[in-house]
C-alpha positions as CSV (number, residue, x, y, z in Angstrom):
1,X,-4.1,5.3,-3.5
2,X,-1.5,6.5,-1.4
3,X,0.5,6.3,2.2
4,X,-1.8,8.6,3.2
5,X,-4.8,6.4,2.6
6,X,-3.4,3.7,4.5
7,X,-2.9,6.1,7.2
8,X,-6.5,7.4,7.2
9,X,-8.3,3.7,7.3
10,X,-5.8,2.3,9.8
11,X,-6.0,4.3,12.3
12,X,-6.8,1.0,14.7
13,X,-4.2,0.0,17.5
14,X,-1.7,2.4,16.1
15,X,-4.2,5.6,17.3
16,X,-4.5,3.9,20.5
17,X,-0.7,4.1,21.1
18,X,-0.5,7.0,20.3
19,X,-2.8,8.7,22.6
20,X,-1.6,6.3,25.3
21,X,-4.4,4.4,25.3
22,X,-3.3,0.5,26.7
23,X,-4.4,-2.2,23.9
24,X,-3.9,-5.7,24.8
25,X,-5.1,-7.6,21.9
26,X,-7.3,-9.6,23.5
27,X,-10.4,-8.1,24.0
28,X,-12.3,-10.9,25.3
29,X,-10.4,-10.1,28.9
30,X,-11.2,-6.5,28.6
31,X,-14.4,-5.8,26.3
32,X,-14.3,-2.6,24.6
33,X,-16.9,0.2,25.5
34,X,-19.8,0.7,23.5
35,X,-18.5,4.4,23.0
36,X,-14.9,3.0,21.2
37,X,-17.8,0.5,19.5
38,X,-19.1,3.9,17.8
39,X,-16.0,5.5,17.2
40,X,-15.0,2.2,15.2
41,X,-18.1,2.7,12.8
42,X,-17.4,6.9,12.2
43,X,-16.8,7.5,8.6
44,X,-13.4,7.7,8.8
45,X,-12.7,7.1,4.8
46,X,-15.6,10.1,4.2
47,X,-12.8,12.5,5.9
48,X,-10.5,11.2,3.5
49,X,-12.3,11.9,0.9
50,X,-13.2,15.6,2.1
51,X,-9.4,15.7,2.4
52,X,-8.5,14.5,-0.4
53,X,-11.1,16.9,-2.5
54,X,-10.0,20.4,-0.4
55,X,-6.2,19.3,-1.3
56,X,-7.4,18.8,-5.0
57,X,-8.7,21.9,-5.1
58,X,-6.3,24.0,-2.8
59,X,-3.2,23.0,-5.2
60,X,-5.7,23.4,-8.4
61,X,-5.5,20.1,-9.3
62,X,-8.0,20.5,-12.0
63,X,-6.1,23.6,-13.3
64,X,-2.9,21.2,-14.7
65,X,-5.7,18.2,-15.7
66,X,-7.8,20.7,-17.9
67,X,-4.6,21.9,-19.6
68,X,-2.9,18.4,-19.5
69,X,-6.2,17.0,-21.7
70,X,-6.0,20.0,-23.7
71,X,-3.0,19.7,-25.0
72,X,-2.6,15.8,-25.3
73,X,-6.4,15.1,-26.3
74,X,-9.0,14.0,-23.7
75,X,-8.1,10.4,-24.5
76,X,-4.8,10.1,-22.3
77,X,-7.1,12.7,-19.9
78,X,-9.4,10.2,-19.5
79,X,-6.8,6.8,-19.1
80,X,-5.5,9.2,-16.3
81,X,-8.9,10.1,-14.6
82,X,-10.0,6.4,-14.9
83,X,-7.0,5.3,-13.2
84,X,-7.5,8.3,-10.1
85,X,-11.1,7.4,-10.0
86,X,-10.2,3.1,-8.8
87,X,-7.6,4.5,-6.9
88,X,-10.0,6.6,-5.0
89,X,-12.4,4.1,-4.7
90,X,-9.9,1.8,-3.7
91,X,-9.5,4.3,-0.7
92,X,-12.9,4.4,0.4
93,X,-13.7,0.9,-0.3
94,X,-11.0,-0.3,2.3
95,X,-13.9,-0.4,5.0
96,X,-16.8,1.6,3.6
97,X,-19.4,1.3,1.1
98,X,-21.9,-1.4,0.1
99,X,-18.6,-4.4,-0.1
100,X,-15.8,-2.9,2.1
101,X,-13.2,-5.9,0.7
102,X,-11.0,-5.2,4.3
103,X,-13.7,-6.9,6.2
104,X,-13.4,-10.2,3.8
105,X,-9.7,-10.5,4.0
106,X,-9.3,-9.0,0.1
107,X,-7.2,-6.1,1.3
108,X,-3.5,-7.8,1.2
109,X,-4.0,-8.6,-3.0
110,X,-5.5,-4.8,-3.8
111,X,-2.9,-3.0,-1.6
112,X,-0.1,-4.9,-3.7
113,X,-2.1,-4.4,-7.0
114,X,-2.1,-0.7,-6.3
115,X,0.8,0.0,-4.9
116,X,3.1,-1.9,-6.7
117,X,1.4,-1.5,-10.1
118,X,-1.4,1.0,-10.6
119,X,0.1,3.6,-9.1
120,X,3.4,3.3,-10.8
121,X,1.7,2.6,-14.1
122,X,-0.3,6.1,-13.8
123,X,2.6,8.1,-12.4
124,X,4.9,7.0,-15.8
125,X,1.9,7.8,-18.2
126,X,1.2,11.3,-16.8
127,X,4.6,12.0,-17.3
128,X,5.7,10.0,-21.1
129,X,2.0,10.6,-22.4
130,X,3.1,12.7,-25.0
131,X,5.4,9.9,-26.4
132,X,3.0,7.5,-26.4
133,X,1.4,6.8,-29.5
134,X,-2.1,7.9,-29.9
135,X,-5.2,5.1,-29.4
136,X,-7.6,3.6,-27.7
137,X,-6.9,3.2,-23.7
138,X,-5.7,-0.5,-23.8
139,X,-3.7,0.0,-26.7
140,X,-1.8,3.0,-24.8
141,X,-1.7,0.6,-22.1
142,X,0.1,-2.0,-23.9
143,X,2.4,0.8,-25.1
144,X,3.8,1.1,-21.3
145,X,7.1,-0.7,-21.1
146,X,7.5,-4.0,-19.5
147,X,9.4,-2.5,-16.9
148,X,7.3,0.0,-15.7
149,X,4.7,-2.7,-14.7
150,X,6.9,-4.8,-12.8
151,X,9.5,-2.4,-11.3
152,X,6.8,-1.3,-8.0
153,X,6.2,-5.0,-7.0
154,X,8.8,-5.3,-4.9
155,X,7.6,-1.9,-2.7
156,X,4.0,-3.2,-3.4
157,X,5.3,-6.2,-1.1
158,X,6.8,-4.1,1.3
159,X,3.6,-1.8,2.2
160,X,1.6,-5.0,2.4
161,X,4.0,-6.6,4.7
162,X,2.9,-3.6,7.0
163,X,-0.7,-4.3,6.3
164,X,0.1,-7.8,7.7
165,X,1.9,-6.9,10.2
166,X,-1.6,-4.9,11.9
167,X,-3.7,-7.9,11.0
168,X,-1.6,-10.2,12.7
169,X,-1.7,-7.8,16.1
170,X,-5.2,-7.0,15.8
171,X,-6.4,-10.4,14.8
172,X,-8.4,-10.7,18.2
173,X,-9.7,-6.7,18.0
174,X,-10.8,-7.5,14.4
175,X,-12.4,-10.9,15.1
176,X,-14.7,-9.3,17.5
177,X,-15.6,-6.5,15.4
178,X,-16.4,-9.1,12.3
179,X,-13.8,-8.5,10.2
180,X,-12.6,-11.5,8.4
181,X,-9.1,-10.8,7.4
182,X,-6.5,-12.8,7.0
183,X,-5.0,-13.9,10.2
184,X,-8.4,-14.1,11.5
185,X,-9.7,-16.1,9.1
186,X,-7.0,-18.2,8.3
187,X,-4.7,-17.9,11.5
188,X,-1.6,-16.5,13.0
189,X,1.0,-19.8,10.7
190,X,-0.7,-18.2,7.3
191,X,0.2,-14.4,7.6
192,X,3.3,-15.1,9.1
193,X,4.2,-16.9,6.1
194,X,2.4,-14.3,4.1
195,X,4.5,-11.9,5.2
196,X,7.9,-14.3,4.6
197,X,6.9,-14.8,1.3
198,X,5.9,-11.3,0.6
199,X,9.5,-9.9,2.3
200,X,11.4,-12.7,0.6
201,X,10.1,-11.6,-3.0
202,X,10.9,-8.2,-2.4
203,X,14.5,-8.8,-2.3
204,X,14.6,-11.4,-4.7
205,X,13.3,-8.8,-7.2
206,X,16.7,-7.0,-7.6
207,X,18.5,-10.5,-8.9
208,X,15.7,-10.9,-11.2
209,X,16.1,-7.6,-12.7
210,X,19.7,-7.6,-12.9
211,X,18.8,-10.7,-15.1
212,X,16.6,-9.2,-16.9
213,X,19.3,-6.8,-18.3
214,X,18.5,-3.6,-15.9
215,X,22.1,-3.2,-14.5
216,X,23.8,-4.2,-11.2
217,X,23.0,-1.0,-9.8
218,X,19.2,-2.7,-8.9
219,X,20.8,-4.4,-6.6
220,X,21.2,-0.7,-4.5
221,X,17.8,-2.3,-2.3
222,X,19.9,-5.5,-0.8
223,X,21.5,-3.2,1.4
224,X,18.2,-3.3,3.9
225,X,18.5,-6.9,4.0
226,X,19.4,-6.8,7.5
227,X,16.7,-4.6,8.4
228,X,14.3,-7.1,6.5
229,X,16.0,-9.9,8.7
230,X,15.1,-8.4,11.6
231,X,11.7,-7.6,10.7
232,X,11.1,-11.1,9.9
233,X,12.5,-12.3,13.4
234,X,10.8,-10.1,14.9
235,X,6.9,-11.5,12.8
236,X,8.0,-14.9,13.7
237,X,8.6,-14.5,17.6
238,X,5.8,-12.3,18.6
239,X,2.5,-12.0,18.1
240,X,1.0,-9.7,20.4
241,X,0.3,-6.0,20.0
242,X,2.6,-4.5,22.3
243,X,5.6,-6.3,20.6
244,X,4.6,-5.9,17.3
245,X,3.7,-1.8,17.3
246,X,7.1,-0.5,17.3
247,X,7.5,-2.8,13.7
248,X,4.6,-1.6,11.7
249,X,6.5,2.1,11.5
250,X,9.9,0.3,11.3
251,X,8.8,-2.0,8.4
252,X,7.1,1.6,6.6
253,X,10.8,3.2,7.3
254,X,12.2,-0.3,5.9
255,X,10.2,0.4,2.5
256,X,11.2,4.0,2.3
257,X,14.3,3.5,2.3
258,X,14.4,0.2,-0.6
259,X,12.2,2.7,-2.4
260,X,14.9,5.4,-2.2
261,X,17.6,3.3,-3.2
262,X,15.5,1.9,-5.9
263,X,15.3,5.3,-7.1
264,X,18.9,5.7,-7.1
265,X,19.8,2.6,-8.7
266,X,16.8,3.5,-11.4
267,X,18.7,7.1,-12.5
268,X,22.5,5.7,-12.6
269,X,23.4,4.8,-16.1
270,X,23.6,0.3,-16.5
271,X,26.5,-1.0,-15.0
C-alpha cells in the first residue's frame, strides 16, 4: 500500500477541486446528479490495480523477485509476496470487493497498520533478508528488530490524520452515499479528537525514542511542530469543505517532510 493508493480511492472532493467543480458539503441543499451518482460507483480501485500490474511489469518487477527467491530460498520470497499480496488487497479493499472496510468506518486503523508498520516491516526484510536467519515466516518475523516495527508509527499517524481530515469535510457527501465512516458515524467532536490524538502521538514518538536509547538526533521531526500546530487549529475551527481542502495537501507535505527528517536523524551516527 502506497501514497499512490490513497490517491487512487480518494479521489472524492479533492477531484472536484481540482477540475473546479464547487462542492459545498452539504448535499442535501444541492443533491448530486444521478450522472456523479455513477461516476461514484466506477471501479476506480480496478484502474489501480491495472496500474499497478503494467508498472510491475514495465520495470520487471518479477525479473529482481525471481532472482531475489533464487538466491535467498523461496521462503523469504514467499514472506515478501504474502506481505505485497495484503498490501494489494488492502488497496482494493478500501471501497471495493465483497466488505469494502471504508464504507464501515475501518479505514483509519488499517491505513495506520499499513503505513506505519507493514510497509516498513517489508521494505527492511527485502533489503537485511540475507542476514536473517533461516526459518519459518514467523520466526523470521520475530527476527526483525524492535525498532523496525515501531519506527513508521509516527508517519502511519500522519497519513491517517489526512484520511481524517477528508472524512471530516465529506462527512455529509459520504452520509448520503452510505458510507459509515467515522465522522459520520460517530460525529464531527470524535475525529477531531481522533486527529488530536493521532497528531499528538506523532510527535511524542521522538521523546520516546530518544528514551528508548536511539539518539537525540530523533528528535530532527519536532522541527514541524508548528506546522502540526497549525494544522490542528485549523481541524478544530473549521469544518466545512472549502476551509478544509487546502489542509489535506498541507498535512501530506507536513508528513513528508517529518518523514525526511526522520530519515536524516535515522542515518547520523547516536548522539
Amino acid at each position: 500500500m502506497s501514497a499512490a493508493s490513497v490517491a487512487i480511492v480518494r479521489p472524492r472532493a479533492t477531484a472536484r477541486a481540482e477540475r473546479g467543480a464547487p462542492y459545498h458539503g452539504r448535499v442535501t441543499a444541492s443533491p448530486a446528479p444521478a450522472s456523479a451518482a455513477r461516476a461514484s460507483d466506477r471501479p476506480v480501485p480496478l484502474l489501480g490495480f491495472l496500474t499497478v500490474l503494467g508498472s510491475a511489469a514495465l520495470f520487471g518487477t518479477l525479473g529482481p523477485l525471481s532472482r531475489f527467491a533464487y538466491d535467498l530460498g523461496v521462503g523469504p520470497a514467499a514472506w515478501v509476496a504474502w506481505r505485497g499480496l495484503i498490501g494489494l488487497l488492502t488497496s482494493l479493499g478500501y471501497h471495493w470487493g465483497p466488505w469494502p472496510y471504508a464504507n464501515r468506518g475501518l479505514a483509519d486503523p488499517v491505513f495506520l497498520l499499513m503505513f506505519g508498520v507493514v510497509a516498513v516491516v517489508a521494505t527492511y526484510f527485502v533489503q537485511a533478508a540475507a542476514l536473517i536467519p533461516a526459518g519459518p515466516w514467523w520466526q523470521r518475523s520475530a527476527a526483525v528488530p524492535l525498532a523496525v516495527w515501531l519506527i513508521g508509527l509516527p508517519m502511519g499517524a500522519l497519513v491517517t490524520s489526512v484520511l481524517v481530515i477528508d472524512d471530516i469535510r465529506d462527512r455529509h457527501w459520504d452520509a448520503q452515499k452510505g458510507w459509515r465512516t467515522g465522522a459520520v458515524r460517530w460525529g464531527l467532536r470524535w475525529s477531531r479528537a481522533e486527529f488530536a490524538a493521532l497528531v499528538v502521538f506523532a510527535y511524542l514518538a521522538p521523546l520516546l525514542m530518544v528514551a528508548l536509547g536511539w539518539g537525540v538526533w530523533m528528535l530532527l521531526p519536532l522541527l514541524t511542530a508548528p506546522l502540526a500546530w497549525q494544522a490542528l487549529q485549523a481541524v478544530s475551527r473549521f469544518d466545512d469543505t472549502q476551509a478544509l481542502l487546502p489542509w489535506t495537501p498541507k498535512v501530506a507535505r507536513l508528513g513528508l517532510i517529518y518523514a525526511a527528517l526522520q530519515a536524516v536523524a535515522l542515518a547520523l551516527p547516536p548522539g
